[in-house]
N, C-alpha and C positions, 0 to 999 in steps of 0.2 A: 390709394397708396397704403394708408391702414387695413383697411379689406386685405390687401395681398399680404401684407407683413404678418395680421391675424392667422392668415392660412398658412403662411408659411409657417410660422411660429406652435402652430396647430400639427403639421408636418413631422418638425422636428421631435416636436413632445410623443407624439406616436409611434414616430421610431425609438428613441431614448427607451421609451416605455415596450417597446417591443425587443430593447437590446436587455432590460434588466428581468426580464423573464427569460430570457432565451440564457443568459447568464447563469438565471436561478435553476431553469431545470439543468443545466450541463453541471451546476454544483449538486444539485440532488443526484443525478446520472453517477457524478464523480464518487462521492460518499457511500453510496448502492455501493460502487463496485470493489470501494476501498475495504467498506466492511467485511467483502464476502472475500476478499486476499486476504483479510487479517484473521479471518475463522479457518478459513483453510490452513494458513502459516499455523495458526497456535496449533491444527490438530496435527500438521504435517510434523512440527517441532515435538511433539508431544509423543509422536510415537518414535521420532529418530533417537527421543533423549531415554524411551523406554528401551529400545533395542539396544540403544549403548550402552546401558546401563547393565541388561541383562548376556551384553557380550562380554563386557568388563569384568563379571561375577564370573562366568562362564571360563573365562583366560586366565584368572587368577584360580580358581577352581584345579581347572587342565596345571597351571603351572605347578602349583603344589603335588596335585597327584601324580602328576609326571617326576616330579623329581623325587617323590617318593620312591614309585616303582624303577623309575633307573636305580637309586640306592639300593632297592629290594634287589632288580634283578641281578646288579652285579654281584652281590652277595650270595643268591641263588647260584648264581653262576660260575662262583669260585667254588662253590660246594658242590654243585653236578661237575665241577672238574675233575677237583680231590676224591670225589667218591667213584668215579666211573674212570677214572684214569684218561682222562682227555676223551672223555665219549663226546658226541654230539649234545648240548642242550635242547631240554625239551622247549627252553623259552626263546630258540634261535630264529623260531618263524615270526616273533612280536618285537623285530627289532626297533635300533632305537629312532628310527626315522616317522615310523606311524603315529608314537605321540606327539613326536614334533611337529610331524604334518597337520596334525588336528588343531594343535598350538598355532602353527602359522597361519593356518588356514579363517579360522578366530580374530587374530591378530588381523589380518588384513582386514577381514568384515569389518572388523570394529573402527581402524582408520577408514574406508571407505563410508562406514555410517556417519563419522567423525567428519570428512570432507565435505561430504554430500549437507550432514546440517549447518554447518559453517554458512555457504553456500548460499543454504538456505535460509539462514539469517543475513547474509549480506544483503541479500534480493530482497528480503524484506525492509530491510533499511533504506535500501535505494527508491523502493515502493513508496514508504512512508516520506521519505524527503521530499519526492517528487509531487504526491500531494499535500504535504502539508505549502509549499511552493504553489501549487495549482489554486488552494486555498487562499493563499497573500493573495495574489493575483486578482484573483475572481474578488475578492472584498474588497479592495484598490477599486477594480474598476466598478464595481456597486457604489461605491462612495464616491466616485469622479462624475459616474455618469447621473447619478441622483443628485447630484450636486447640479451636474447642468441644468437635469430637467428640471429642477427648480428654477433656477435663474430664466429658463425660456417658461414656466409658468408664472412666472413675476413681470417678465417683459412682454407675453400676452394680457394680462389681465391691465399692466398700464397701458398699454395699444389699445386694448378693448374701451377703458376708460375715457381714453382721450378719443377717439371714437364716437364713443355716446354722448361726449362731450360736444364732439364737433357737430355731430347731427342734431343736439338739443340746440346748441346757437347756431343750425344754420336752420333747424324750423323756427325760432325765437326770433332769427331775422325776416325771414322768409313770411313771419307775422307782420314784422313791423316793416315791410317793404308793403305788404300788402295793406294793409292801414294807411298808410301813407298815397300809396295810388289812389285810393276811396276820395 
């Protein structure tokens, strides 16, 4: 009956001891792969926040020189009036829809950079929650199941005990049975 309980008890510990490995590499697995989302993300962020950075320059840039030149051209433009008597302007093929276009055109990119890293920080947030979560988890059940395989290495080792016990008084009787026949 001890025999069976020893091997059982032997059993359990093997497994336990086979779940807190399998545990461990799936948290090493986990960490691998976190790290290599969190390299990506900073360089992915790194260059969404260079590109908006250098469209923001870029829009402010266009806006000002835009509104420079519409200033200019209207001015040009009263003047090629008054001088030419309502001639055609020479600055009538650069109308004012091309710097706008280039302006909107910017404008969009830069909300689009601007969505796209939003985005791209949410996900990374969700990433980090979800393992730092996977983390709790995995160290809960490292400390639950070490926890058992202790308590079954403590109730093998009294099993084993009592055991050795029983077989030293049953050869100590097994002496003095035999004595006794003599």
């Amino acid at each position: 009956q001890l025999t069976t309980k020893i091997q059982q008890l032997t059993s359990e510990i093997t497994f336990l001891h086979s779940e807190l490995v399998r545990v461990q590499s799936e948290t090493d697995a986990a960490s691998q792969i976190r790290a290599h989302e969190k390299s990506t993300f900073e360089s992915a962020k790194k260059e969404h926040d260079e590109v908006i950075s250098a469209l923001e320059k870029a829009v402010s840039a266009l806006s000002g020189a835009f509104s420079f030149v519409q200033s200019k051209r209207s001015l040009l433009q009263y003047q090629v009036q008054v001088r030419y008597h309502q001639k055609q302007s020479p600055f009538s093929d650069f109308g004012a829809s091309q710097g706008g276009s280039a302006l909107d055109m910017l404008e969009d990119l830069l909300g689009r950079y601007s969505k796209a890293r939003n985005e791209l920080v949410q996900d990374e947030d969700v990433s980090q929650k979800a393992y730092d979560q996977l983390m709790a988890r995995n160290e809960q059940f490292r400390k639950d199941t070490t926890q058992q395989k202790l308590a079954k290495e403590t109730e093998k080792r009294q099993a084993s005990e009592r055991l050795t016990n029983a077989k030293a008084d049953l050869q100590s009787n097994h002496k003095e049975l035999g004595q006794v026949e003599q």
